[in-house]
C-alpha positions as MATLAB code, in Angstrom:
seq = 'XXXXXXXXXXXXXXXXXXXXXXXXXXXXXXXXXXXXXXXXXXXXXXXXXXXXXXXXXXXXXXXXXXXXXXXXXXXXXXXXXXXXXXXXXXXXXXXXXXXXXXXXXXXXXXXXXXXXXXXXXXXXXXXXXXXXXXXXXXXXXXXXXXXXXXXXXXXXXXXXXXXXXXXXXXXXXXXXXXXXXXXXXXXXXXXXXXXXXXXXXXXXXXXXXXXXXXXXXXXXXXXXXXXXXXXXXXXXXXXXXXXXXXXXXXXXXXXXXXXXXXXXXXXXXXXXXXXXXXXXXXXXXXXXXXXXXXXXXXXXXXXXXXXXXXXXXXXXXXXXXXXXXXXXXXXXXXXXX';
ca = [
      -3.086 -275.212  109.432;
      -4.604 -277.971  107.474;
      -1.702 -279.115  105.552;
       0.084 -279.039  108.855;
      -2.739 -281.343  110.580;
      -2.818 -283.457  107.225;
       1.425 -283.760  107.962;
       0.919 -284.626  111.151;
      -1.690 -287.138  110.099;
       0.639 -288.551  107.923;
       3.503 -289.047  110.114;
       1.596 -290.857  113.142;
       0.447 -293.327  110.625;
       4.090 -294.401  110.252;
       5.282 -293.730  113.766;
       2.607 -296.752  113.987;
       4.220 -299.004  111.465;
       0.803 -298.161  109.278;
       1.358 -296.604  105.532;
      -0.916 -294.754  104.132;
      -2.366 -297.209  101.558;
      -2.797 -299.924  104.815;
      -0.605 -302.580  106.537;
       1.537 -303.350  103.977;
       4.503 -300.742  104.508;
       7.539 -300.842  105.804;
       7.564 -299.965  109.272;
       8.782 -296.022  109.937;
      12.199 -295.717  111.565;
      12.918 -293.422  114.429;
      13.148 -290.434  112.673;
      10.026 -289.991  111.307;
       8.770 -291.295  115.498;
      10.994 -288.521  116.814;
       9.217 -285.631  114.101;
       5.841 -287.134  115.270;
       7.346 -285.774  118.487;
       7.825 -282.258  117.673;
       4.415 -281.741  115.722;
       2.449 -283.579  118.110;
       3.688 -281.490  121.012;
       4.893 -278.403  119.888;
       5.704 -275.323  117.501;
       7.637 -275.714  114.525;
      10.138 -273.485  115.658;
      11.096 -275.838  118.461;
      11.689 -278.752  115.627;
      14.045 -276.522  113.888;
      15.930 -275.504  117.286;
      16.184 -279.327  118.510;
      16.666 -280.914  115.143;
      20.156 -280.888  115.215;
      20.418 -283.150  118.721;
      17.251 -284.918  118.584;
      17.197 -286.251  114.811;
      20.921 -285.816  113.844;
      20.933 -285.181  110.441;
      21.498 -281.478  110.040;
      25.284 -282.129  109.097;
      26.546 -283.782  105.728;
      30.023 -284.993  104.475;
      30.932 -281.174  103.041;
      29.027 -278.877  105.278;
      32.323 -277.771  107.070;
      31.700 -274.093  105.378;
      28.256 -274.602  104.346;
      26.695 -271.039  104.316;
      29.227 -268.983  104.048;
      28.392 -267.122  100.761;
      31.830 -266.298   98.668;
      32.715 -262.607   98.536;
      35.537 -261.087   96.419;
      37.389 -259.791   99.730;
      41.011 -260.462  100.213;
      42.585 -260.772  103.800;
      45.421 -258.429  103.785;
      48.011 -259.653  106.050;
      45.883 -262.115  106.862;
      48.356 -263.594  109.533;
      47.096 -260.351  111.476;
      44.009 -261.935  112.306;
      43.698 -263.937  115.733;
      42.869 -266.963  113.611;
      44.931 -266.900  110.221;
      43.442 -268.260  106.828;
      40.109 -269.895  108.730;
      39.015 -266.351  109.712;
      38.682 -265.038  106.852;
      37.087 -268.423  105.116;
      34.417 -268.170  107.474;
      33.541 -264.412  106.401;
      33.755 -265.354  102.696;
      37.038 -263.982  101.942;
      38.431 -265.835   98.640;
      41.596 -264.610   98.456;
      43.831 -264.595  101.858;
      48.116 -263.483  102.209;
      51.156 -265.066  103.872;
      54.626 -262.632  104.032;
      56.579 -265.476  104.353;
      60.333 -264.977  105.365;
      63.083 -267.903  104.661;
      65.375 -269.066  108.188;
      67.044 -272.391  108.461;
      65.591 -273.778  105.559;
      61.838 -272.955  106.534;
      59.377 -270.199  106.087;
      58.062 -268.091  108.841;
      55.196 -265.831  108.606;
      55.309 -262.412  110.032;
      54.831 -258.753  108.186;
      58.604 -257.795  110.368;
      61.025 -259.333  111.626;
      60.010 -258.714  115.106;
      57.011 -260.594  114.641;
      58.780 -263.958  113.843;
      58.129 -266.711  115.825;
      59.350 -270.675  114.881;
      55.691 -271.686  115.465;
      54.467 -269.574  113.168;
      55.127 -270.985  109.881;
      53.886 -270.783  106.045;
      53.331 -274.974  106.823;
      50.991 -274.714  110.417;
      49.198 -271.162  109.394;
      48.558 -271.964  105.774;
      49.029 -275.137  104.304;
      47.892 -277.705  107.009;
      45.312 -275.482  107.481;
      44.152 -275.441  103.689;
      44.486 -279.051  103.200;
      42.158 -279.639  106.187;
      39.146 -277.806  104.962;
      39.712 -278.663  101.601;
      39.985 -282.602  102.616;
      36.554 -282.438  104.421;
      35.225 -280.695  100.914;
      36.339 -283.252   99.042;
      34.929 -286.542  101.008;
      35.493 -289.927   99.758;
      31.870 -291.275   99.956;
      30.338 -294.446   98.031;
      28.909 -290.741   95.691;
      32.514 -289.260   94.682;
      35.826 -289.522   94.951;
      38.276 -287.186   94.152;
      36.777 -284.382   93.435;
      38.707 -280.788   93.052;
      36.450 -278.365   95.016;
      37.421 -275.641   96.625;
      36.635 -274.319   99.875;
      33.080 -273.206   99.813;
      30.471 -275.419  100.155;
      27.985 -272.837   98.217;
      30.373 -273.085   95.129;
      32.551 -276.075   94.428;
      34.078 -273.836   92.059;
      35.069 -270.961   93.587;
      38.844 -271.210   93.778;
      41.234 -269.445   96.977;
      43.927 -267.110   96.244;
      46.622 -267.720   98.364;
      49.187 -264.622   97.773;
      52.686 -265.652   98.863;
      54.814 -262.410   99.643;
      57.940 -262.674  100.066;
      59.874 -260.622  102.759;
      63.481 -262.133  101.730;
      65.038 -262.935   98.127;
      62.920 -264.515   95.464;
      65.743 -266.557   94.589;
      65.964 -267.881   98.519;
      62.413 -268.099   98.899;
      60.655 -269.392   95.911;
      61.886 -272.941   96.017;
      61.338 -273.401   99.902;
      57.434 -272.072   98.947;
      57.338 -274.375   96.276;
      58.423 -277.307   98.063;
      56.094 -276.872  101.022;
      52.961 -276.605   97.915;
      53.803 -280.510   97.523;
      50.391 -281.597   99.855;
      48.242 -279.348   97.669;
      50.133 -280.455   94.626;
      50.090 -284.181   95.060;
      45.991 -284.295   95.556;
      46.004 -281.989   92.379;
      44.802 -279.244   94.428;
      46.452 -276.019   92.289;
      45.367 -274.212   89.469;
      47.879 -274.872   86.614;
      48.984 -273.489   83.111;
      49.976 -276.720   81.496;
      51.400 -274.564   78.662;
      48.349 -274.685   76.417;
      45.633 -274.085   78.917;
      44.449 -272.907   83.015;
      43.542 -275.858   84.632;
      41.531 -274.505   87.519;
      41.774 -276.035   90.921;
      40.992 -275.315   94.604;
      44.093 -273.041   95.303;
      45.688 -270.378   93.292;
      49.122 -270.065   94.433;
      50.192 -265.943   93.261;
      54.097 -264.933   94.238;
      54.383 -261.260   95.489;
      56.601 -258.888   97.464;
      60.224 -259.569   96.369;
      58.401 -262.138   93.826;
      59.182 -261.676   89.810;
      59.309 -262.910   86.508;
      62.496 -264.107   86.188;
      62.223 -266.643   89.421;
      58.571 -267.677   89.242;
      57.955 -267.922   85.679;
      61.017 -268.092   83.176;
      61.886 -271.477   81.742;
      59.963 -273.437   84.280;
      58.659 -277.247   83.567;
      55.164 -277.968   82.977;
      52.381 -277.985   84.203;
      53.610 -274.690   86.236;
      51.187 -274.469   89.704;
      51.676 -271.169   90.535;
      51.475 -267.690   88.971;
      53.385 -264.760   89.786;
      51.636 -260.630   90.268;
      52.042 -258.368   87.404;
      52.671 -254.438   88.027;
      50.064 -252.957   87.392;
      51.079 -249.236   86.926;
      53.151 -250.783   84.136;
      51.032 -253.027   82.084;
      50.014 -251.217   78.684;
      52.955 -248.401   79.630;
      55.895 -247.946   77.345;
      57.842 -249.140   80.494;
      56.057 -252.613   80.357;
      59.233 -255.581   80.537;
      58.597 -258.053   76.574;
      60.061 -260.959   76.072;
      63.153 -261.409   73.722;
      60.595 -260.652   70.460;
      60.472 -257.431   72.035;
      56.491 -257.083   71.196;
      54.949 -259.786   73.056;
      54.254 -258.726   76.969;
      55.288 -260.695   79.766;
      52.204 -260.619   82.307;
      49.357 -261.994   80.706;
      46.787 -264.164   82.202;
      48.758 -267.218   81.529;
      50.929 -265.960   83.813;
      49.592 -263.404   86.421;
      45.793 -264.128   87.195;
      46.187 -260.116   89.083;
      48.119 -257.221   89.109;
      48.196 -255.204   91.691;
      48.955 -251.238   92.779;
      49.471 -249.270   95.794;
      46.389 -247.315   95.808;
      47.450 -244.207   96.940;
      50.798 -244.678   94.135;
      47.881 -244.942   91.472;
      46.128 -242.141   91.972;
      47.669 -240.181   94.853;
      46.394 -238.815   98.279;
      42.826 -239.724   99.302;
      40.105 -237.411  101.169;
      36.657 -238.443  101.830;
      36.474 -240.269   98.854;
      37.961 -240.841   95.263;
      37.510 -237.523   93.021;
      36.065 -237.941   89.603;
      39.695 -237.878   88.552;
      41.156 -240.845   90.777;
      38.137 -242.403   90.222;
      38.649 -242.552   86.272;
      42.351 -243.368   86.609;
      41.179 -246.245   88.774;
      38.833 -247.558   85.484;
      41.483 -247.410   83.241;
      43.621 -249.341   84.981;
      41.580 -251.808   85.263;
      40.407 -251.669   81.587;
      43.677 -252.180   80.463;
      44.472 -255.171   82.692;
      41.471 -256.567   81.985;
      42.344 -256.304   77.841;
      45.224 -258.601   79.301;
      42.749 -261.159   80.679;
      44.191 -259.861   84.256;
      42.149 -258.968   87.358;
      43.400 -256.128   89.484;
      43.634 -255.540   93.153;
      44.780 -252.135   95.105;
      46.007 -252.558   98.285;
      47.182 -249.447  100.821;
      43.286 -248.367  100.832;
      42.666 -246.235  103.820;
      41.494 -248.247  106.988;
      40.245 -244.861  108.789;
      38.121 -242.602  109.090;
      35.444 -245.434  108.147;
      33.206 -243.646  106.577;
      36.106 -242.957  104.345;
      37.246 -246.461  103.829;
      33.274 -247.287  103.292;
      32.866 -244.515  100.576;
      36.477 -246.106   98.668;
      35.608 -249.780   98.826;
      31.975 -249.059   97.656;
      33.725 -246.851   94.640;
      36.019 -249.714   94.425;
      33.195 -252.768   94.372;
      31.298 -250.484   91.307;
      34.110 -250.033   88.745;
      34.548 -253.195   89.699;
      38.177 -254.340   91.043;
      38.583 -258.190   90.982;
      39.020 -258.120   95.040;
      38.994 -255.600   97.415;
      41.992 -255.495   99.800;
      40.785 -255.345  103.518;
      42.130 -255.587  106.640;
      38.337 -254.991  108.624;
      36.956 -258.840  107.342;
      33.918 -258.763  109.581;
      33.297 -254.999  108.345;
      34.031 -255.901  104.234;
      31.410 -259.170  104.708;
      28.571 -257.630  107.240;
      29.056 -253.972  107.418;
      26.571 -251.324  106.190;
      28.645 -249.868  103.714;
];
């Protein structure tokens, strides 16, 4: 109580144009009048509730997604959600998924066909959105200018996975997806293999679904801004794809940042929880991907019961996977699991 009465001391000698050391200092502005206010007349809790309004200085130039802590969670079909890609930002999710589908020289999102609508493309859902939030993360202020951070304001570094999966032919699609990358590209937005090195940037661009090698990858100029997902139940297997040396693998971490599994294809049917057996397939697999330099990710994961689907992502989370695929975002981020 007596540092508080010595603060409140303090602060009506400048609401009076007084410093402390006498007459000679500059005369207080009116925030430091409107906190004389508060601890004059009330509790501190109602300074905190009324700060916002009454002082105005609660928000700064990249506090868009300020505390929202990043969690290794990707939105499966993220479309799904009743407000694609910024739903799952605002839970933490750093990895999100588009099934885009090429008609009339566009890309519409949708998991089927029957879900199509013209309005609902990989442009409005995905990349407007991205290039909003990552525009008010990366303010031109008389501090910085271009800067490369990613979405969260609690890590600048933190990078999004967007996971492109494409419902029609990789030969089709590819080149409408990488046309409609050109925002993100031109402000130097993707993560890049310039042929030497990764060049981390805000947004990893990963190919799936009818995605491969051959399309995404083979012969392509550099720097290359996207990456394409390895097969996981192959990687380290006798039935692994080499290039032309015959030794040398083709997914590596150059070019495939994840592979990925059907769960259940992995390790077969589930019960309450992954058996001692499943559970030890599971760490392999990601052993050996990992020797690679490659995360892994398992989507078809049970969604029900959810004590079930609690006991396999917390299995998951310990070996550890590099994201857990969920469908449940407020669940993943908040629940008691």
């Amino acid at each position: 109580m007596l540092i508080l009465a010595l603060v409140v001391q303090y602060l009506f000698t400048l609401a009076d144009g007084h410093g402390p050391h006498g007459d000679d200092e500059v005369e207080a502005g009116p925030v430091n009048a409107a906190l004389v206010e508060f601890t004059a007349s009330g509790h501190i809790s109602e300074l905190v509730q009324e700060w916002p309004e009454k002082i105005g200085l609660s928000e700064y130039p990249s506090s868009f997604t300020r505390g929202i802590e990043p969690k290794n969670i990707h939105s499966h079909n993220d479309y799904w959600q009743k407000v694609p890609f910024y739903q799952g930002l605002a839970v933490g999710a750093v990895s999100t998924e588009a099934d885009v589908w090429a008609h009339n020289g566009d890309l519409l999102v949708g998991h089927e066909k029957t879900a199509l609508d013209a309005k609902r493309t990989f442009r409005s859902l995905y990349i407007d959105p991205i290039v909003d939030v990552l525009e008010k993360q990366n303010p031109a202020t008389e501090f910085v200018n271009n800067t490369r951070c990613g979405p969260f304001d609690q890590n600048c570094y933190q990078t999004l996975y967007l996971w492109v999966d494409l419902k029609t032919g990789a030969k089709e699609t590819w080149p409408l997806v990488d046309a409609q990358l050109a925002p993100l590209r031109e402000r130097n937005w993707l993560t890049k293999w310039t042929g030497k090195t990764i060049v981390p940037g805000p947004v990893t661009v990963i190919g799936t679904g009818s995605s491969n090698w051959e399309v995404l990858i083979v012969n392509k100029t550099r720097p290359r801004d996207y990456f394409v997902d390895a097969p996981l139940l192959k990687i380290g297997t006798e039935s692994e794809q080499m290039h032309t040396d015959g030794k040398t693998p083709l997914y590596d971490s150059t070019s495939s940042p994840f592979a990925t599994s059907s769960l259940v294809t992995a390790i077969g049917s589930i019960k309450g929880e992954l058996s001692e057996k499943q559970l030890n397939q599971v760490k392999k697999l990601v052993k050996v991907a990992k020797e690679r330099g490659v995360q892994t990710r398992f989507w078809e994961t049970p969604n029900w019961p959810t004590r079930r689907r609690h006991n396999i992502w917390r299995q998951l989370v310990d070996v550890p996977v590099g994201l857990l695929n969920v469908d449940d975002l407020e669940d993943a981020a908040y629940g008691d699991w």
